[in-house]
N, CA, C and O of each residue as an XYZ file, in Angstrom:
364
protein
N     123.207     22.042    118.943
C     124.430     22.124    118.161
C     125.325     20.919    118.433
O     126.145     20.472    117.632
N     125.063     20.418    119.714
C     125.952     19.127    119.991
C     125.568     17.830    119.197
O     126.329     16.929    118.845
N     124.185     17.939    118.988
C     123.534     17.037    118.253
C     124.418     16.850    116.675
O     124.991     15.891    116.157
N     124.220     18.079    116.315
C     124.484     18.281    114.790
C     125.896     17.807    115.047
O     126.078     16.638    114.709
N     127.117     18.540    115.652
C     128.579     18.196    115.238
C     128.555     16.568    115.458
O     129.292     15.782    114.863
N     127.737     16.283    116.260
C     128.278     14.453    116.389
C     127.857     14.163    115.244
O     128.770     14.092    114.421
N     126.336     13.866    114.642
C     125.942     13.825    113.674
C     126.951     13.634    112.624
O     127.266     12.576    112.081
N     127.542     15.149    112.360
C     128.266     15.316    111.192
C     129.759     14.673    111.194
O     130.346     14.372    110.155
N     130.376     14.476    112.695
C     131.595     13.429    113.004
C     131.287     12.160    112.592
O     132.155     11.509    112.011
N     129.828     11.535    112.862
C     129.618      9.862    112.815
C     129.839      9.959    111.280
O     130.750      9.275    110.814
N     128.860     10.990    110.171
C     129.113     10.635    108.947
C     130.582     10.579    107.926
O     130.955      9.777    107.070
N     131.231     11.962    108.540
C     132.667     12.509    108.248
C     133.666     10.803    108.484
O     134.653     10.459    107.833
N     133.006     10.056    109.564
C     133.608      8.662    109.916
C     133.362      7.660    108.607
O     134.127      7.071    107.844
N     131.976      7.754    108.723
C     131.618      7.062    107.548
C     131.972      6.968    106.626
O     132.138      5.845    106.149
N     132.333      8.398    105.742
C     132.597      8.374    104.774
C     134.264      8.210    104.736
O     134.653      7.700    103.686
N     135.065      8.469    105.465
C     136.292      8.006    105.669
C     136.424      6.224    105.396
O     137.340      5.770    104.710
N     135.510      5.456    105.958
C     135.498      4.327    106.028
C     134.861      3.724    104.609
O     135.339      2.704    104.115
N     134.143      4.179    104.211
C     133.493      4.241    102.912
C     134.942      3.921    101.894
O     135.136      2.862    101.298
N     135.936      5.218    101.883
C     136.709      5.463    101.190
C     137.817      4.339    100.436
O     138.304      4.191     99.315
N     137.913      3.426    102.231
C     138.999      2.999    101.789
C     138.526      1.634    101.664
O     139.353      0.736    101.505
N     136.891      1.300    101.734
C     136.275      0.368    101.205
C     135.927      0.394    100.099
O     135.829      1.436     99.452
N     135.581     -1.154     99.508
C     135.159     -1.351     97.821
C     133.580     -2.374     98.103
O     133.227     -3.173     98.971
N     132.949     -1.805     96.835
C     132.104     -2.876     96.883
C     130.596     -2.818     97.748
O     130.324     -1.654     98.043
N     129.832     -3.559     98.094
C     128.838     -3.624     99.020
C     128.850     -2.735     99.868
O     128.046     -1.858    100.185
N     129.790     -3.019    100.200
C     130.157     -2.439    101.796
C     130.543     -0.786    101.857
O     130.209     -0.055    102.789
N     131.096     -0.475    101.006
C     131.166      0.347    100.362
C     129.879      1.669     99.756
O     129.918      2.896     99.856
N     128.993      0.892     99.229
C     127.900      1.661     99.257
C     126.797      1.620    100.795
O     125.850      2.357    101.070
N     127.184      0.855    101.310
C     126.463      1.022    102.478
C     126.897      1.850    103.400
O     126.072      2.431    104.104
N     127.841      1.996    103.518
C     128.755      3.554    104.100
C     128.290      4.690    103.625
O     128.083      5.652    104.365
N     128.134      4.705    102.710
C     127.710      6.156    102.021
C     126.092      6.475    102.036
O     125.508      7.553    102.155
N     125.662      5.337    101.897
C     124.182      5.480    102.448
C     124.188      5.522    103.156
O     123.153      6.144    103.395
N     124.893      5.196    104.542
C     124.391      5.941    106.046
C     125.238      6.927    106.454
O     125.034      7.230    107.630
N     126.341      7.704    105.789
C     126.822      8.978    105.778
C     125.407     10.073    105.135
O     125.084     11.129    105.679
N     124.816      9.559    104.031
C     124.243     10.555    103.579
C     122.988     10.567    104.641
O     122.332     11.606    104.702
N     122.647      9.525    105.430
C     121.614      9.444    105.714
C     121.401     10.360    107.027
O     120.463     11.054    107.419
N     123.076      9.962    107.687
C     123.512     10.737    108.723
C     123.754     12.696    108.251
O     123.634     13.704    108.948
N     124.097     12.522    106.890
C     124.189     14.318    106.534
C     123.032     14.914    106.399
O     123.062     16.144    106.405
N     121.462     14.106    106.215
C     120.477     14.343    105.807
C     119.895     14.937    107.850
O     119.387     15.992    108.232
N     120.176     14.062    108.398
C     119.820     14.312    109.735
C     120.150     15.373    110.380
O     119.371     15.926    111.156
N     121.764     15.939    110.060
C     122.050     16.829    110.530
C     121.819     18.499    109.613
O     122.446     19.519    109.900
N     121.094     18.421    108.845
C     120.962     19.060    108.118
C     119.287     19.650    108.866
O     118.992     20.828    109.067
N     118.688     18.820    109.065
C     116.897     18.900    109.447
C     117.338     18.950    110.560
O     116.373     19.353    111.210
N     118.315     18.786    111.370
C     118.590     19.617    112.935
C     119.225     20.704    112.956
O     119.221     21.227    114.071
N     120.064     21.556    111.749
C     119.914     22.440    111.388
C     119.138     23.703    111.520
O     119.200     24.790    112.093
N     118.090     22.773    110.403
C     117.043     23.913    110.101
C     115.990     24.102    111.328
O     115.213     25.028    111.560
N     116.267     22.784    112.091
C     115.169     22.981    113.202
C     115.763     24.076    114.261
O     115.048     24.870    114.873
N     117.255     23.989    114.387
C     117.984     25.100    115.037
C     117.837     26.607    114.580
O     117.761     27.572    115.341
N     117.809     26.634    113.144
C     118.076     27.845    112.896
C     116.049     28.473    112.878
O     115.775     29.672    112.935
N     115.281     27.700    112.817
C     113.490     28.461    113.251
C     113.569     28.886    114.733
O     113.237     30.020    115.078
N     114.221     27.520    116.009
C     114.566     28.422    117.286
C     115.363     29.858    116.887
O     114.580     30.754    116.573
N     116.449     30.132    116.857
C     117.293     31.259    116.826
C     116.276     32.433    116.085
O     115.987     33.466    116.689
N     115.769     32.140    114.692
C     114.817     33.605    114.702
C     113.895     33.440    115.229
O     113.376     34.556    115.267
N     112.944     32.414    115.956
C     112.042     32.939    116.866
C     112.914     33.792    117.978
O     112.870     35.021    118.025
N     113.511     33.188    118.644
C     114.310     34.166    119.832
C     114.858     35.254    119.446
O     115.417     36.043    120.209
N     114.778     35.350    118.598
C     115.882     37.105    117.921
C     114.458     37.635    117.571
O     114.540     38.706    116.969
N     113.510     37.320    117.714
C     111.846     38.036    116.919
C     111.448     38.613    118.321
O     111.146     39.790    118.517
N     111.491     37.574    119.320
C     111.235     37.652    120.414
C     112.217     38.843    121.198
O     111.838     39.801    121.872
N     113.300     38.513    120.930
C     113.916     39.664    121.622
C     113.935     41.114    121.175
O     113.940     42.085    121.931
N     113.945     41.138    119.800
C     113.206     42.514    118.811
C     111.831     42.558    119.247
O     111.393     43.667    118.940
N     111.058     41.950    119.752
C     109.637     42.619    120.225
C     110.065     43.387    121.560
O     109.826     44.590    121.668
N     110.595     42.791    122.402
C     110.733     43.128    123.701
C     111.657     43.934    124.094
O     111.489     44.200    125.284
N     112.509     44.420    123.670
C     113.229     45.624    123.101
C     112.217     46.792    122.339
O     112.035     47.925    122.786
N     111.970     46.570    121.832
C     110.532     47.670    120.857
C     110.104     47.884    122.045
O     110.739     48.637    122.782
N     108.909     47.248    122.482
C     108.141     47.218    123.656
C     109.222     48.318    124.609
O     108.979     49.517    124.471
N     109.913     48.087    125.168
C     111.061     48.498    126.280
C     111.114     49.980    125.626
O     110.868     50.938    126.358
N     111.410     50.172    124.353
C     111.820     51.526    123.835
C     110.620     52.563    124.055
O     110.720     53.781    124.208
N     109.636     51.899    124.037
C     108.436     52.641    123.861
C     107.909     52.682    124.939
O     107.057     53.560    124.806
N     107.845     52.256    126.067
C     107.245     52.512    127.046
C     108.752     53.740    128.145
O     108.347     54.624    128.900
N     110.143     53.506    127.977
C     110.612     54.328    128.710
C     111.525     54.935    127.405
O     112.614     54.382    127.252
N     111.208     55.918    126.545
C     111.906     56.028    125.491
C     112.791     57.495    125.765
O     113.418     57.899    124.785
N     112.865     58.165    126.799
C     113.859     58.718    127.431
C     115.288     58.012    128.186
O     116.500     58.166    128.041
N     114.478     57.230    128.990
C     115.716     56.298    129.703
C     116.397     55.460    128.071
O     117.609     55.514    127.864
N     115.702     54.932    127.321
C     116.409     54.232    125.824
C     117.763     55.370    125.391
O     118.926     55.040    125.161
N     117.051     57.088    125.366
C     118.020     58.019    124.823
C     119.543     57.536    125.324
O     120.612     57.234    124.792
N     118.985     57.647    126.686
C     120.188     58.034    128.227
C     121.305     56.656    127.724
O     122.506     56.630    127.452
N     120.285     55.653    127.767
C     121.687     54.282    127.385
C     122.504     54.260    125.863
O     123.559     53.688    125.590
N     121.464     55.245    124.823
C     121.975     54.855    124.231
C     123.442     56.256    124.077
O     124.529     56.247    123.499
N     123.021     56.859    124.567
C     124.043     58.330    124.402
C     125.488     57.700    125.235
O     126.659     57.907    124.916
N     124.887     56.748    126.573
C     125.814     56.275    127.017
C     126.962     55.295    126.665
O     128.174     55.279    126.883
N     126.275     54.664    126.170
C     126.787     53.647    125.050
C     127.925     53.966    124.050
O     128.986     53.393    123.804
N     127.097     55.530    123.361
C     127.774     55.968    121.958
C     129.077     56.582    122.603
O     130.092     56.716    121.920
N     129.031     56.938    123.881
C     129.872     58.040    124.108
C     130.990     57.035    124.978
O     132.165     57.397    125.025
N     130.642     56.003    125.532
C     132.037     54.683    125.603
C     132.349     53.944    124.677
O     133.318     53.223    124.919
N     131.857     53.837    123.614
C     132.490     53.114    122.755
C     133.380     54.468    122.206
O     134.584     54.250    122.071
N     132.886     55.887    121.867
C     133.856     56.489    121.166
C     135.317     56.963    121.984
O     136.397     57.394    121.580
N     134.894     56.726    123.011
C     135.790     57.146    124.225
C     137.049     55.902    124.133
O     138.229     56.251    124.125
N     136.645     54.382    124.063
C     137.185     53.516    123.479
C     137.945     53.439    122.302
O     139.143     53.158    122.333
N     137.274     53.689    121.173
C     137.735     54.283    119.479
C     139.083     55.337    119.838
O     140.216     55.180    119.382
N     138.689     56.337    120.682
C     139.724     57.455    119.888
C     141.048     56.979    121.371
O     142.085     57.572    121.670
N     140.469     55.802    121.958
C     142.188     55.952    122.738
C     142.857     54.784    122.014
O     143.443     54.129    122.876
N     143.002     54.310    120.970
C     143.747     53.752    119.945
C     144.194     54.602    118.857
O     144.858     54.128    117.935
């Protein structure tokens, strides 16, 4: 994610600089803003295939977990329901 916001600062620069240029120079700003929006875009998407592998991964292993102790699953989850409502009704 640090990747991407610089990314998207160097171009956000660019195109600032772009702006208040004319001419040559001018389109060459914008070709390496876009080139720079194009980059952060494919680090993006490369971010967002990590995040659902790890959320796939953690939905397997959770499943897995439910099913092998699916009494102790009840116990947390009754526990759970019954502090959050305990939470809820003292507002």
């Amino acid at each position: 994610m640090t990747d991407i916001k610089s990314v998207l600062t160097d171009a956000e620069d660019l195109l600032k600089q772009a702006a208040s240029t004319t001419g040559e120079r001018a389109a060459e700003l914008r070709e390496t803003a876009l080139s720079k929006l194009k980059q952060a875009k494919e680090k993006a998407a490369d971010v967002q295939v990590v995040v659902v592998e790890k959320g796939k991964q953690a939905a397997r292993v959770t499943d897995d977990y439910v099913h092998d102790n699916p009494w102790r699953s009840i116990g947390i989850a009754a526990v759970a329901g019954i502090a959050l409502g305990l939470l809820l009704n003292r507002k």
